[in-house]
C-alpha positions as CSV (number, residue, x, y, z in Angstrom):
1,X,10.8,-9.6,7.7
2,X,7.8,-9.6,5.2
3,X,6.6,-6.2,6.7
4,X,10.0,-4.7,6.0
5,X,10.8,-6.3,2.7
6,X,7.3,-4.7,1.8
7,X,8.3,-1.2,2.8
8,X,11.2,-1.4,0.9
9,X,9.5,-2.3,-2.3
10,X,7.1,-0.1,-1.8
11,X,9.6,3.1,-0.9
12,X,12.2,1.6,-4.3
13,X,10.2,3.8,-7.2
14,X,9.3,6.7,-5.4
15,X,12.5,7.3,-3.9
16,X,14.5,6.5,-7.6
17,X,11.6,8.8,-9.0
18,X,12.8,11.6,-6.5
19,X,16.4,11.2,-7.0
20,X,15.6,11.3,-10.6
21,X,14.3,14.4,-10.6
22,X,16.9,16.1,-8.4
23,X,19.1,14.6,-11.2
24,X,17.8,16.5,-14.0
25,X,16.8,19.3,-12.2
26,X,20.6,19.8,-11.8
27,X,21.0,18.5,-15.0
28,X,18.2,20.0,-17.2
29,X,20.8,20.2,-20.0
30,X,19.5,16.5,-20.9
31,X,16.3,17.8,-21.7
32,X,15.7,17.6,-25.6
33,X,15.1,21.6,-26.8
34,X,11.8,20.2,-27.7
35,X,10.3,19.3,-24.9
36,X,11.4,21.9,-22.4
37,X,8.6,24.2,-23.6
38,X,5.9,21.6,-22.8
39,X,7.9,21.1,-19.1
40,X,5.6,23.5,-17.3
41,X,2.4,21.5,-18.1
42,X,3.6,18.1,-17.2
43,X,2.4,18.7,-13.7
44,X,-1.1,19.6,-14.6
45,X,-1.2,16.7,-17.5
46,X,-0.3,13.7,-14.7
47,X,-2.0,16.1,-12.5
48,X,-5.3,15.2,-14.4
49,X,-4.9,12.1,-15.7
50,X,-4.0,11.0,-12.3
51,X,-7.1,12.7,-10.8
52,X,-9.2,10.8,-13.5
53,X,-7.5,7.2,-12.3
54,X,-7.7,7.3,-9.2
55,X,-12.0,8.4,-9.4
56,X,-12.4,5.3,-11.5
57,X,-10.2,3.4,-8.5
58,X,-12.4,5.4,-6.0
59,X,-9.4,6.7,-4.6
60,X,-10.8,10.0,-3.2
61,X,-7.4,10.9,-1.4
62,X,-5.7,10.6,-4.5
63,X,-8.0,12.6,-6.4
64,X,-8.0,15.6,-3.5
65,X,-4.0,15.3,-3.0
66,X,-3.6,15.7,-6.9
67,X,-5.9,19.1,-6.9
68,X,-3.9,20.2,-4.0
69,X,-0.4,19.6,-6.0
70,X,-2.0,21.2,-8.9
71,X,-3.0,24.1,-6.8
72,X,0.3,24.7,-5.5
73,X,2.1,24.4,-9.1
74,X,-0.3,27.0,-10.2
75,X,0.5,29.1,-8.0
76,X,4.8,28.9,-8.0
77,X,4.9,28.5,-11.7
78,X,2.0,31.8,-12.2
79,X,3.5,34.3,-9.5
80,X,6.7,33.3,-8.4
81,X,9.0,33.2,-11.6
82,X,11.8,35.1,-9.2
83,X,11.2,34.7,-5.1
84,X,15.1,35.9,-4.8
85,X,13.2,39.8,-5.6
86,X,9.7,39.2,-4.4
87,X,7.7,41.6,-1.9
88,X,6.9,40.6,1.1
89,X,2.8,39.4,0.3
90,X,4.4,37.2,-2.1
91,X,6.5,35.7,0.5
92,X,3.4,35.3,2.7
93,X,1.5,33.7,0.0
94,X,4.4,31.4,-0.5
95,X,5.1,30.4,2.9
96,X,1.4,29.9,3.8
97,X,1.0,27.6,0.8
98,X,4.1,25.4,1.8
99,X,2.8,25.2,5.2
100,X,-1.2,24.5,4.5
101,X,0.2,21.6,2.2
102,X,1.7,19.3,5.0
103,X,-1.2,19.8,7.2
104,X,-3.1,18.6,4.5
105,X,-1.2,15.7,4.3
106,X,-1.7,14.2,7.9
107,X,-6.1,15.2,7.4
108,X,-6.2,12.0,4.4
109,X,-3.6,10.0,6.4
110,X,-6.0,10.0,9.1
111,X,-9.4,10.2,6.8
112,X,-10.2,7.3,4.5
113,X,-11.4,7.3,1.4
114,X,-15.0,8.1,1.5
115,X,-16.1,9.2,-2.5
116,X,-15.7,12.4,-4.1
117,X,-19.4,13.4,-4.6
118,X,-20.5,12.6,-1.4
119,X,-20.5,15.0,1.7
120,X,-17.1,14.0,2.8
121,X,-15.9,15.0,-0.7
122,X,-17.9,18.0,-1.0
123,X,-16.8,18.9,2.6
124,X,-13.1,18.1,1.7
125,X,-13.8,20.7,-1.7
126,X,-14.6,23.0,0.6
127,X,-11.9,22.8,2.6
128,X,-9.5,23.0,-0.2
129,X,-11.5,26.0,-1.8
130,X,-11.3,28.2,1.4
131,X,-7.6,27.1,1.9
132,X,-6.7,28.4,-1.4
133,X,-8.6,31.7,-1.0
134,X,-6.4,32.7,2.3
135,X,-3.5,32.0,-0.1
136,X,-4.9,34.6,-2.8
137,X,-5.9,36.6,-0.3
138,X,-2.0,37.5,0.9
139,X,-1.5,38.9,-2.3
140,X,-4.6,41.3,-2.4
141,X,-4.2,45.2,-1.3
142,X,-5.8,45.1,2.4
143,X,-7.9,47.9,3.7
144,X,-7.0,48.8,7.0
145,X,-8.7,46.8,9.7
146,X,-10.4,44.5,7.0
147,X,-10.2,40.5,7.5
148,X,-7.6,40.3,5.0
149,X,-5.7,42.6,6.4
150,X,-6.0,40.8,9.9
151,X,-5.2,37.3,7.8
152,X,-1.8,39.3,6.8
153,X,-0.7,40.2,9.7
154,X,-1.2,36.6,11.6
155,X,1.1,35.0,8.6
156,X,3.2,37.7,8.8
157,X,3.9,36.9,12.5
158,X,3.8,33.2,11.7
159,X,6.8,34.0,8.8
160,X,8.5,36.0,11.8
161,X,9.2,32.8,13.6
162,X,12.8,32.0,14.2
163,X,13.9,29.3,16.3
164,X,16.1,27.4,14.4
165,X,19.7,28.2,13.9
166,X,20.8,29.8,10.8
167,X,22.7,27.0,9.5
168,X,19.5,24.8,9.4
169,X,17.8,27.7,7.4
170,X,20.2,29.5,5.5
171,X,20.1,27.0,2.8
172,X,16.7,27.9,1.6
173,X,13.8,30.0,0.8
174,X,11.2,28.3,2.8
175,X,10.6,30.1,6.4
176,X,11.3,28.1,9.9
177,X,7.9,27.6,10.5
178,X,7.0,25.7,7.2
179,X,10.0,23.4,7.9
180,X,9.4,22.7,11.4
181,X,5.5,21.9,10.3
182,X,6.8,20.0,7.0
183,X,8.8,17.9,9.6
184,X,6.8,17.3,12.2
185,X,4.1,16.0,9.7
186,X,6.7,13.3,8.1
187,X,7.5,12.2,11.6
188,X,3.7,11.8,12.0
189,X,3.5,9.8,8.6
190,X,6.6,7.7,10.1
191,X,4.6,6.4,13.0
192,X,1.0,5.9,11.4
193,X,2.6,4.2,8.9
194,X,4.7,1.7,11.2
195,X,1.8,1.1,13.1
196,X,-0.1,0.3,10.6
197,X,2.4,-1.5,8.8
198,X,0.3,-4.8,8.6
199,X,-1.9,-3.2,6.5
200,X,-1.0,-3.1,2.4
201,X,-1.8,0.8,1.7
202,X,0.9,2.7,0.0
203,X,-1.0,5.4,0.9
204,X,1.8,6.8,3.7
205,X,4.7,6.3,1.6
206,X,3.0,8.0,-1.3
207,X,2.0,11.0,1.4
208,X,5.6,11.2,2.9
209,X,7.9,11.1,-0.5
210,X,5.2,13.4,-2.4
211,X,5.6,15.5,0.4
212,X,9.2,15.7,-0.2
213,X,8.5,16.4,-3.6
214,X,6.3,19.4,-3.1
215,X,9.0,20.8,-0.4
216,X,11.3,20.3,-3.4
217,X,9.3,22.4,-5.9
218,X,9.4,25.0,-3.4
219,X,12.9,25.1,-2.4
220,X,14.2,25.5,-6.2
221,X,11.7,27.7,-7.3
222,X,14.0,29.9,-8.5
223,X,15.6,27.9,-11.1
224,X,13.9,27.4,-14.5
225,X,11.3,24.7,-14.8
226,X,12.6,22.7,-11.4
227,X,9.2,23.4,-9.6
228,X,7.6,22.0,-12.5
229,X,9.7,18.6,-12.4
230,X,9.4,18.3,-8.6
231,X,5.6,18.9,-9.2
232,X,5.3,16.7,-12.2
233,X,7.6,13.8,-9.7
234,X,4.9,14.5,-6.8
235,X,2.1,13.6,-9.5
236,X,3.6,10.4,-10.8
237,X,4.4,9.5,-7.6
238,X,0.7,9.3,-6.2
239,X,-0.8,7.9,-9.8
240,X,1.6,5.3,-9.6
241,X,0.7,4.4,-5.7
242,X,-3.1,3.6,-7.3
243,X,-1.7,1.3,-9.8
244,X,0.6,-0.5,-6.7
245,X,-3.1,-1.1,-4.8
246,X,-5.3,-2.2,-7.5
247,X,-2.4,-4.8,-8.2
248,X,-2.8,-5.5,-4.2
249,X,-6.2,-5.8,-4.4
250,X,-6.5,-8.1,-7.2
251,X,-3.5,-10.2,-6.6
252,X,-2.6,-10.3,-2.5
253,X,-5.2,-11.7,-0.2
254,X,-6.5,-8.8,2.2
255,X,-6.9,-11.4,5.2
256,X,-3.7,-13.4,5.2
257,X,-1.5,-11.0,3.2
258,X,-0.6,-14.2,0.6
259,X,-0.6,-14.2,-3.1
260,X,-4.5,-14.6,-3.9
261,X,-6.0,-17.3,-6.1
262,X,-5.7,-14.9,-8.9
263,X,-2.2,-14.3,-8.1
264,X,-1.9,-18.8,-8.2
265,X,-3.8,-18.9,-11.9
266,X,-1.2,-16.4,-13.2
267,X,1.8,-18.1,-11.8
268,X,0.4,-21.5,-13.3
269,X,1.0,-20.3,-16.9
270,X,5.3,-19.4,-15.5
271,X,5.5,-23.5,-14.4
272,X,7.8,-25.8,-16.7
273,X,7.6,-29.8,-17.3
274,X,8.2,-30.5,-13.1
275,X,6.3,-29.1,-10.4
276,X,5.0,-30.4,-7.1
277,X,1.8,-28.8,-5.7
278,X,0.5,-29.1,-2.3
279,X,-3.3,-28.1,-1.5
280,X,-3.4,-27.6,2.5
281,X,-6.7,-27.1,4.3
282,X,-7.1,-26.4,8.4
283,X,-9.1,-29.5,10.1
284,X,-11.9,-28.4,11.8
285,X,-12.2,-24.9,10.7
286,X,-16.2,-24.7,10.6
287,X,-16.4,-26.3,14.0
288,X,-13.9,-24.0,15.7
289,X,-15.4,-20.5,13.9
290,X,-18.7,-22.2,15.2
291,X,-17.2,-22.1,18.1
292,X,-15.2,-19.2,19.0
293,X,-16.8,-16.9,16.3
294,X,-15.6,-15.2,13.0
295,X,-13.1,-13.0,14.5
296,X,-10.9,-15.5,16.0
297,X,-11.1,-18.0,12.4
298,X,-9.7,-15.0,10.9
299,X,-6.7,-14.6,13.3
300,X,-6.5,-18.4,12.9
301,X,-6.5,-18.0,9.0
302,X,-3.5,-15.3,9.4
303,X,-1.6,-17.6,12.1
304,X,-1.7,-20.9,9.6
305,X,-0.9,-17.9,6.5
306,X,2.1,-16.8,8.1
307,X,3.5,-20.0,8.8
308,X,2.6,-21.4,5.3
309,X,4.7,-18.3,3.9
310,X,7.8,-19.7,5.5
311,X,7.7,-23.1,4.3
312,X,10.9,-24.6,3.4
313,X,12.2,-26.0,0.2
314,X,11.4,-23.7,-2.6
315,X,7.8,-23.3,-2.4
316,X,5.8,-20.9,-2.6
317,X,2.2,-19.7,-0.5
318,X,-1.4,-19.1,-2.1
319,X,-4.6,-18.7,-0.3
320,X,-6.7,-20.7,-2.6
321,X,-10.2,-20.0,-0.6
322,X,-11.9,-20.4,2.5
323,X,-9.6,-22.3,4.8
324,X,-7.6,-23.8,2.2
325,X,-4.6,-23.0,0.8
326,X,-1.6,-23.9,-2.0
327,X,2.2,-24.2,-1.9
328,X,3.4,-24.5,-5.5
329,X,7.4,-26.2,-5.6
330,X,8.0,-24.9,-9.0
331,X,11.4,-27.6,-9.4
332,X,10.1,-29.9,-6.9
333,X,9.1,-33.6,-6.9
334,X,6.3,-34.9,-4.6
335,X,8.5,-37.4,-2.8
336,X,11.3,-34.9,-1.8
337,X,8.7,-31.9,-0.8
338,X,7.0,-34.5,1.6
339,X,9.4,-33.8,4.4
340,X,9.2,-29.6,3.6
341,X,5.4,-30.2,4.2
342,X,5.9,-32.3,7.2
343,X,8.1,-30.0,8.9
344,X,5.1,-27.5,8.3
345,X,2.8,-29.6,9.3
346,X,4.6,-29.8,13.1
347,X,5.0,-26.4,13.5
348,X,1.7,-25.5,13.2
349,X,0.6,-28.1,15.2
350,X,2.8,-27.2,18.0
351,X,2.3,-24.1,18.4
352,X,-0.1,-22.9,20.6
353,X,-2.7,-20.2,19.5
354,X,-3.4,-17.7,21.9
355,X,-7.3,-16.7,22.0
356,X,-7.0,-13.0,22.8
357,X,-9.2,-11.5,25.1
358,X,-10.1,-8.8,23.4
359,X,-11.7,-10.8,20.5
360,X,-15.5,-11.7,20.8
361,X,-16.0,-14.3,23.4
362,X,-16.8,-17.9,22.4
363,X,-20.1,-18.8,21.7
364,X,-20.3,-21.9,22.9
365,X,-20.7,-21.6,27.0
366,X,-18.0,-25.0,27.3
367,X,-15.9,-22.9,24.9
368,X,-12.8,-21.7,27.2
369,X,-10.7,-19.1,26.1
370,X,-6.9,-19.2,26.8
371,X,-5.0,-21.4,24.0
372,X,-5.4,-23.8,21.5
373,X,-4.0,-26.3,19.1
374,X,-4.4,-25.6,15.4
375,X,-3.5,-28.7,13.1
376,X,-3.4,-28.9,9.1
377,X,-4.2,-31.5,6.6
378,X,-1.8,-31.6,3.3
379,X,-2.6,-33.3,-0.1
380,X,0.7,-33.4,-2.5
381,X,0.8,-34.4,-6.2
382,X,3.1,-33.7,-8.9
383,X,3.2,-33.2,-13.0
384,X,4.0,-36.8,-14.3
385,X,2.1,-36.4,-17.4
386,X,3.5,-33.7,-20.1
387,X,-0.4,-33.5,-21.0
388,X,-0.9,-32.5,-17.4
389,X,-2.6,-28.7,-16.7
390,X,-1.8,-27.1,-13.4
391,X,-5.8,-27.5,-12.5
392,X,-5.3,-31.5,-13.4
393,X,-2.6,-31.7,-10.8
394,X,-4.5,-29.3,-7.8
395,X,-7.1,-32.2,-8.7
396,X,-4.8,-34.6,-8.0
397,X,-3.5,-32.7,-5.2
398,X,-7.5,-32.3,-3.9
399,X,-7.9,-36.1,-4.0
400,X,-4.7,-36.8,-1.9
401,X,-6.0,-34.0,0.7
402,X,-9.3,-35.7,0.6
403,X,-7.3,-39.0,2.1
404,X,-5.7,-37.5,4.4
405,X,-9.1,-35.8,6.2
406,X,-10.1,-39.6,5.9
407,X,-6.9,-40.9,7.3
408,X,-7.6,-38.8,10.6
409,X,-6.2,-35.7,9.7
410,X,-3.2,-33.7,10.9
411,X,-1.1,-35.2,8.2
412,X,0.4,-35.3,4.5
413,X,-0.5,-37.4,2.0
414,X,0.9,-38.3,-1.3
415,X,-1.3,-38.5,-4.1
416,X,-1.6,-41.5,-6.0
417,X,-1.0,-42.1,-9.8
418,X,-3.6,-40.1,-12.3
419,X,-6.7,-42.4,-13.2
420,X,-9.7,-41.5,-16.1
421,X,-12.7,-41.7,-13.7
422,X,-13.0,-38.7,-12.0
423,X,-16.0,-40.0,-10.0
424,X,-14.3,-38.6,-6.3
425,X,-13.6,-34.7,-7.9
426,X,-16.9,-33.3,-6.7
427,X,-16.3,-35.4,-3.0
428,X,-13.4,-34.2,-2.6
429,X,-14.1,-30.8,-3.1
430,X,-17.2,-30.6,-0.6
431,X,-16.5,-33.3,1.9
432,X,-14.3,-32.0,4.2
């Protein structure tokens, strides 16, 4: 449910910036007079500025995806003002462009981003540069039996393809073979991207509807300034994605997919005069990553995350640090979140954790693999104070935590009223 609630935030702006577009395209009468002159070099402005972002975000996909988008806008808005009369290198030049676009796409699905002034960036350059000199080289005048003329006649024979039936090709300009490729990549973008849906990267939803974008700005090429928009949609599309991950990066936990500790400190500053806070940390976590290794804590970490994220009662999930973790009950009072938290607190313990075999193997010789039992402890306190911070009650919260490890573990405890000394703050922060 997370997964697909995820997606569906994540496809939300892109798709309303599409149907946007399509909107005014059909609608261009909305434009101001003023700006429709300065239409044509939106897609190179968000174009650049985009490019620019996303090499500060060292987003090298992004920056090479943008160049591509530009490319192709160059290249519709410089020699193809009227495709309903153009000759037939024109065509080839269009059709090739269309095509080498998609394929492009599924190359940074697959590659990550790797820097733009390294080899892999000045490989990827290259790639581009070469791609874009087949395209100009459709509209030079071959000499017979030259490599151009050779490149002419294989996209000629490519443009020749027809397999579909009319009806699915009638409708538009772009040849059989540029729509079969343009949809066999987004079925391709469909799959990588459900299975790697665990994985916060907009980075196939920004390929699949900027892709749809571009096919756009092809299709209505000939009507005024609608490549342009669909260009300028397929630019805002992929700066926005960067913005999406830096906020994913600064405020999601990679590991367990929760709201990070930056994520908690904002969210202190949205809390009113009652609030219960919980501050839950995994018994024996050092002992069993001593154990069974890194790899397997981690899948322990997500296992205790995922279950924390379905707590009942209004609360809400952070990962704090380490092993431990926060559930903030922005309306709640200690007493009635107790039995929220216990219910938790059962679940995890009852379920049994599956060491999969794949992992690394224990290091312990007497370490078996097979299953095991993962318990929580749970500290709970509440504002009672009006003077109270947020950080005043996690201490509070900390303390109760800290008597619960000393009460045997594997259960919640309620913390007790404020005091002045604060003599236990720094036990109870490293003696667990």
């Amino acid at each position: 449910m997370r997964a697909l609630t995820s997606l569906v935030l994540s496809l939300f702006l892109p798709i309303t910036i599409l149907a946007g577009t399509f909107f005014i395209v059909m609608n261009q009468h909305f434009i101001p007079q003023s700006v429709l002159p300065i239409v044509p070099a939106l897609p190179f402005i968000f174009a650049i500025s985009g490019g620019a972002i996303a090499w500060q975000f060292k987003r090298s996909r992004a920056v090479f995806l943008l160049i591509l988008i530009a490319l192709c806008c160059w290249f519709i808005t410089l020699y193809l003002p009227g495709m309903s009369s153009a000759g037939m290198r024109l065509r080839l030049a269009y059709g090739l462009s269309a095509m080498l676009l998609p394929i492009n796409l599924v190359i940074f699905a697959y590659c990550e981003d790797r820097g733009v002034l390294t080899l892999w960036g000045s490989i990827s350059g290259a790639f581009i540069t070469i791609q874009a000199a087949i395209v100009a080289a459709m509209l030079a005048t071959p000499q017979q039996d030259s490599f151009i003329a050779w490149l002419q006649e294989t996209a000629l024979s490519l443009d020749r393809i027809d397999i579909l039936p009319i009806w699915a090709t009638s409708w538009t300009f772009i040849p059989q073979i540029v729509l079969m490729v343009t949809g066999t990549v987004l079925f391709l973008l469909l799959i990588f991207m459900t299975l790697n849906k665990g994985k916060r990267d907009s980075i196939y939803v920004t390929l699949i509807t900027s892709c749809i974008a571009v096919m756009g700005a092809y299709h209505y090429v000939t009507i005024p300034n609608a490549s342009a928009l669909f260009f300028t949609a397929a630019a805002v599309i992929v700066t926005l994605s960067l913005f999406q991950d830096s906020y994913f990066m600064a405020y999601v936990d990679e590991l367990t997919d929760l709201p990070s500790r930056r994520a908690l400190n904002a969210d202190f500053k949205k809390l009113g005069r009652k609030y219960a806070l919980a501050m839950v940390d995994i018994d024996h976590f050092k002992k069993f990553n001593d154990t069974y290794g890194h790899d397997i804590g981690d899948d322990v970490l997500r296992m205790v995350a995922g279950h924390l994220s379905r707590v009942s009662g209004g609360g809400r999930a952070y990962r704090y640090g380490g092993e431990e973790f926060t559930i903030v009950f922005p309306k709640g009072v200690a007493t009635e979140v107790q039995s929220h938290l216990d219910e938790l607190r059962q679940r995890i313990a009852t379920t049994n954790f599956h060491i999969r075999s794949g992992k690394r193997a224990p290091k312990k010789r007497n370490a078996r693999k097979g299953s095991v039992n993962v318990t929580i402890s749970i500290g709970v306190a509440e504002r009672t104070d009006g003077s109270q911070s947020p950080m005043e009650v996690v201490k509070m919260a900390d303390k109760a935590l800290y008597k619960a490890k000393g009460a045997g573990r594997n259960i919640v405890k309620l913390a007790s009223a404020p005091r002045n000394s604060r003599s236990n703050d720094k036990k109870s922060r490293f003696s667990r």
